[in-house]
BALONU-767750 format. One record per residue: residue in three letters; x, y, z of N, C-alpha, C in turn. Coordinates in steps of 0.2 Angstrom, whole numbers, plus 5000, padded with zeros to 4 digits. Layout:
% residues N
ALAXYZXYZXYZ/...
//
This chain:
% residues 257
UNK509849444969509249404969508749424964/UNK508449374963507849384957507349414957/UNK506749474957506249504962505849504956/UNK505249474957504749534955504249544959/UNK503749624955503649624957503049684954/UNK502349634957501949654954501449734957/UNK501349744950500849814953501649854952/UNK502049844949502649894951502849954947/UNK502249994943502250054942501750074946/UNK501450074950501050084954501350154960/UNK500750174965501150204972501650194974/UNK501350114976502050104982502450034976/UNK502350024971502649974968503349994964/UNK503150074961503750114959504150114965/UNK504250144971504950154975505150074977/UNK504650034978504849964978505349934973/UNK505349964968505449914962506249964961/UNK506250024963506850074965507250064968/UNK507250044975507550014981507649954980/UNK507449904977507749824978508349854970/UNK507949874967508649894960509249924963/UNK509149974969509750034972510149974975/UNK509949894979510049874983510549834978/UNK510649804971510949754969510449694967/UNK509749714968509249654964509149654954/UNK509149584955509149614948507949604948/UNK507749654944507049664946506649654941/UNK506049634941505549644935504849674939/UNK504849724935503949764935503449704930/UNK503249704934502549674930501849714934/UNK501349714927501149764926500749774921/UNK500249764918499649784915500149834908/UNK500349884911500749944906501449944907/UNK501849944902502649974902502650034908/UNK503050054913503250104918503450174911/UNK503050234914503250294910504150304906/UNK504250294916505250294918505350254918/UNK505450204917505850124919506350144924/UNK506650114929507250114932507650074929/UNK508450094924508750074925508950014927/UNK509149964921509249894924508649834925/UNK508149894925507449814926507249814919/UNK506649774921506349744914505749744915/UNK505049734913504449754911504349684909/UNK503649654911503249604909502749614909/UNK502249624904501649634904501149584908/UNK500849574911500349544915499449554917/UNK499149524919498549524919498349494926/UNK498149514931498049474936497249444937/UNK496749484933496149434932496249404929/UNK496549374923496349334917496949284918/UNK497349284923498149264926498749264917/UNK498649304912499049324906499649344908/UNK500249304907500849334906501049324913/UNK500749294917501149264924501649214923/UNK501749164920502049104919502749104917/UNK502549154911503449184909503649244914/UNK503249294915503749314920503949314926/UNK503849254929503949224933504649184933/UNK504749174927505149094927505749134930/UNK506149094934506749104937506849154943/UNK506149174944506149224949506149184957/UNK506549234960506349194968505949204972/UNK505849284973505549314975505149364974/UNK504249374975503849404974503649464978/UNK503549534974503249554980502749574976/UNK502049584980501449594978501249664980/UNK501249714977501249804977500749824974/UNK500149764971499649794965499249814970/UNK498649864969498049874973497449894967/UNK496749904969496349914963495849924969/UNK495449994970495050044972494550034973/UNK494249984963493650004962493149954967/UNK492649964965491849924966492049864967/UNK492449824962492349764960493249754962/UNK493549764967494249754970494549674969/UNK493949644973494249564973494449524969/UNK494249514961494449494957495049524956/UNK495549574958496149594958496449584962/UNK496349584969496449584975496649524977/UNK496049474977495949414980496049344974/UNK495649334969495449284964496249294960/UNK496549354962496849384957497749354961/UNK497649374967498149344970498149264970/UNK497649234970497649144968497949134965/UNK497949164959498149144952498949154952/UNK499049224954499649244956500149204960/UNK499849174967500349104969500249044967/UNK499649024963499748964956500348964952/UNK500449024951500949044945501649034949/UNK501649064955502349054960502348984960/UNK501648944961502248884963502548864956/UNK502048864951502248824945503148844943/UNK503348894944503648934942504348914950/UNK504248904954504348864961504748934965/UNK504248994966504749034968504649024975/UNK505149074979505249004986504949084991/UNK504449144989504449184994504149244990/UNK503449244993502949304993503049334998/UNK502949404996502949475001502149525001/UNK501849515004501049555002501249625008/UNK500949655004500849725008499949735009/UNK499749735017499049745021498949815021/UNK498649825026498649865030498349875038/UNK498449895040498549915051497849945051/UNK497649865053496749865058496449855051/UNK496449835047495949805041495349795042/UNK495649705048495049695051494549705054/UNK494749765059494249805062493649875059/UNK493849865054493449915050493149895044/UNK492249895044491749845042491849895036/UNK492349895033492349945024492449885020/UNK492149885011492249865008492849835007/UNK493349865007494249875003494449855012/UNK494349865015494849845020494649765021/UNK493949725019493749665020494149635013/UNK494049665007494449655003495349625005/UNK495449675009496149655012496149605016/UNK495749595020495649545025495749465021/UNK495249465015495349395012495849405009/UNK496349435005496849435002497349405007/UNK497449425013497749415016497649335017/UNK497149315020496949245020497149195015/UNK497149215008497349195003498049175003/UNK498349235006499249225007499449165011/UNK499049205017499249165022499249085024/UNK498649065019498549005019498748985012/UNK499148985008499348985001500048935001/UNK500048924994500748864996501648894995/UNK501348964996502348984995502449015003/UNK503149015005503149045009503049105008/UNK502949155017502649225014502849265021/UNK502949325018503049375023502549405022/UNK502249435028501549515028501649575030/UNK501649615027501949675030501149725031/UNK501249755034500549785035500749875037/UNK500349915033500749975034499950015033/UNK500050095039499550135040499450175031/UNK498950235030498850245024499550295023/UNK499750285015500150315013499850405014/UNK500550445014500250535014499850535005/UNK500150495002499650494995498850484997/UNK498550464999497950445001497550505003/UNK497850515009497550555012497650645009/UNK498250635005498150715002497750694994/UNK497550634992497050644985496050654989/UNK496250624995495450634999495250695000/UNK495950735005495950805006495950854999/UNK496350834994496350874988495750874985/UNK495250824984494650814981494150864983/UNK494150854991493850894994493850984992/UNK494350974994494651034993494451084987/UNK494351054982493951064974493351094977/UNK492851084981492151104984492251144988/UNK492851184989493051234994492751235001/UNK493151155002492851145009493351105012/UNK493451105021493951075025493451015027/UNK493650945027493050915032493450905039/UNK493150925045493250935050492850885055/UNK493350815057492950755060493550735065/UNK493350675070493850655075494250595072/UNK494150545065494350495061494950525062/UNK495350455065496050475067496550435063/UNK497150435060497450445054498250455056/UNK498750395056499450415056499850365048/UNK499550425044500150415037500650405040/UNK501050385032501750365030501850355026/UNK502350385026503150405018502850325014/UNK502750335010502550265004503150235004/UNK503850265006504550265002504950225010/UNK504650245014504950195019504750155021/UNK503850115020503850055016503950005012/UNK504150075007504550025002505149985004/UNK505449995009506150005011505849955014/UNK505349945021505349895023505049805019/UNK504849825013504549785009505249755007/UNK505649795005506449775002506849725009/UNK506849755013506949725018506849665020/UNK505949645019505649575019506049525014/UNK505949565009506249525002507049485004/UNK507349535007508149495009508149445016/UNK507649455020507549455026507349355025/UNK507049335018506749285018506049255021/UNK505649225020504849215023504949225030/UNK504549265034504549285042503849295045/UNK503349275042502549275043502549365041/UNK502149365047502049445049502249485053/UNK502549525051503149575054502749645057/UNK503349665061502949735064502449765057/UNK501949785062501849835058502149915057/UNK501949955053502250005051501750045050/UNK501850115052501550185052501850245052/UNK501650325050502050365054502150385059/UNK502450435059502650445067502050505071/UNK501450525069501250555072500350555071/UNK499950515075499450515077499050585074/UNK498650595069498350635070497650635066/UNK497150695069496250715066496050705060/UNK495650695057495450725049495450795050/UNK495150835055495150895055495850915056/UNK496350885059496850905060497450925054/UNK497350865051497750845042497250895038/UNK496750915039496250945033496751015035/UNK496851065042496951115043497851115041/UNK498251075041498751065041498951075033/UNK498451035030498651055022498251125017/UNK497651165024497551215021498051265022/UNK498351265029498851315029499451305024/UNK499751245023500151225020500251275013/UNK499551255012499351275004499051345002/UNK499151385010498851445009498151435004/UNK497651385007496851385003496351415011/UNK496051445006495451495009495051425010/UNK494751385014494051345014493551335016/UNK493051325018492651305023492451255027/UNK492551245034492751195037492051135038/UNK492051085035491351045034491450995040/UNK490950995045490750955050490850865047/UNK491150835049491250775050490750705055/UNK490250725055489950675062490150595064/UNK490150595069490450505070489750445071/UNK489650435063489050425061489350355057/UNK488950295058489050235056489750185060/UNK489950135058490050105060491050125059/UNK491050125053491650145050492150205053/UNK491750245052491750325057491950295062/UNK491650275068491650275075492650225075/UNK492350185071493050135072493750165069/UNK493750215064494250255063494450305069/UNK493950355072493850395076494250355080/UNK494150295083494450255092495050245089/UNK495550245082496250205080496150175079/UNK495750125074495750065073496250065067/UNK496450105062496850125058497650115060/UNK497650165068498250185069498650115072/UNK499550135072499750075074499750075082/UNK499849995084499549955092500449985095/UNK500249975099500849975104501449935102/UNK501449875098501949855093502449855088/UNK501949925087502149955078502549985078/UNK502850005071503450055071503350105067/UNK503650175071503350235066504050245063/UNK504050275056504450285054504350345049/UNK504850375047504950445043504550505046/UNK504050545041503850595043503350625043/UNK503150655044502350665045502050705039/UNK501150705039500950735034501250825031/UNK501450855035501550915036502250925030/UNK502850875033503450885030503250845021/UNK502750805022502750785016502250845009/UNK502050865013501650935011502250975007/UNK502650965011503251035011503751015004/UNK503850945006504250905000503950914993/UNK503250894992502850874986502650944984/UNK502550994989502151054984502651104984/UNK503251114988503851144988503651214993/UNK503251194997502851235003503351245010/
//
């Protein structure tokens, strides 16, 4: 099958672009930048999802999209949202028969910039003219160890009840790949790790991990954010599925701890 698949030098868009390759897809990265490693076998489009540059050719002949870019900053939606428009203007033109978006579990219950962000994108899919799978997955262990690492620079652990069950970026990928052969299916379980756990819990897990001296910094359950993380609004519902491993094993894996 034909894939592309945009934002795919990214986090989660590199092992994506990996595993539909591993599988027998033939893939294209698109992408603002050439990938440092290309995977074997694929190809490179350069693109722009605000200005919608270089969607039209690499789209042509593709069947299936998957959508893997994300953007951080202040000004998210024009990437996000105005930017995904333009990106399924380009699938129909281009007549691909199947978009895959990657969300996240509980967006809409937590009144944050980036997760409302999320909320419209998703809108945008969902009400758009290709058919479309949604997958929705809790935060990657990448997230929450560049949070905790930042921290950590101040030689400080933040210690709060904001509760958090990561997961392996790499076996979302998998289930992204999955969507991609599975064909359009709305919205599918969600995905998560396999283990509920604290800010202060992931904070003290990665200071042992990393044998660092800290100091443990009080997290208060203050505003609206906080309080809605704190009760699970992040974590998956009684429908969801955990999968791989926990923040602790992936400590183990990435710092060789």
């Amino acid at each position: 099958m034909q894939v592309a698949v945009v934002g795919g030098t990214g986090t989660l868009g590199t092992p994506v672009v990996r595993e539909l390759a591993a599988r027998g897809h033939t893939v294209r990265v698109l992408s603002r930048s050439a990938p440092a490693e290309p995977v074997p076998g694929t190809e490179h489009h350069a693109v722009d999802l605000v200005t919608g540059a270089g969607l039209d050719s690499a789209l042509e002949g593709v069947y299936a999209v998957v959508d893997a870019a994300s953007h951080r900053g202040l000004r998210s939606a024009p990437v996000m949202v105005e930017g995904v428009r333009a990106l399924l203007a380009a699938e129909q033109r281009a007549k691909v028969g199947h978009h895959v978006e990657i969300s996240i579990v509980g967006c809409e219950r937590v009144p944050f910039s980036y997760y409302r962000t999320k909320v419209a994108q998703e809108r945008v899919v969902t009400q758009g003219p290709i058919p479309w799978t949604l997958v929705r997955a809790t935060q990657f262990h990448e997230l929450i160890d560049e949070v905790l690492g930042g921290v950590a620079k101040m030689r400080i652990a933040p210690h709060g009840t904001m509760r958090f069950q990561p997961v392996d970026v790499t076996a979302v990928a998998g289930k992204l790949a999955d969507a991609v052969e599975a064909g359009p299916s709305g919205r599918t379980r969600d995905v998560g790790g396999p283990v509920v756990q604290t800010l202060a819990e992931l904070a003290d897990v990665r200071r042992h991990t990393l044998g660092q001296a800290l100091l443990p910094f009080p997290v208060p359950p203050i505003g609206r954010v906080v309080r809605r993380v704190r009760d699970g609004a992040l974590c998956l519902g009684a429908d969801g599925e955990a999968v791989s491993f926990d923040y602790a094993e992936w400590l183990r894996r990435r710092y060789g701890k």
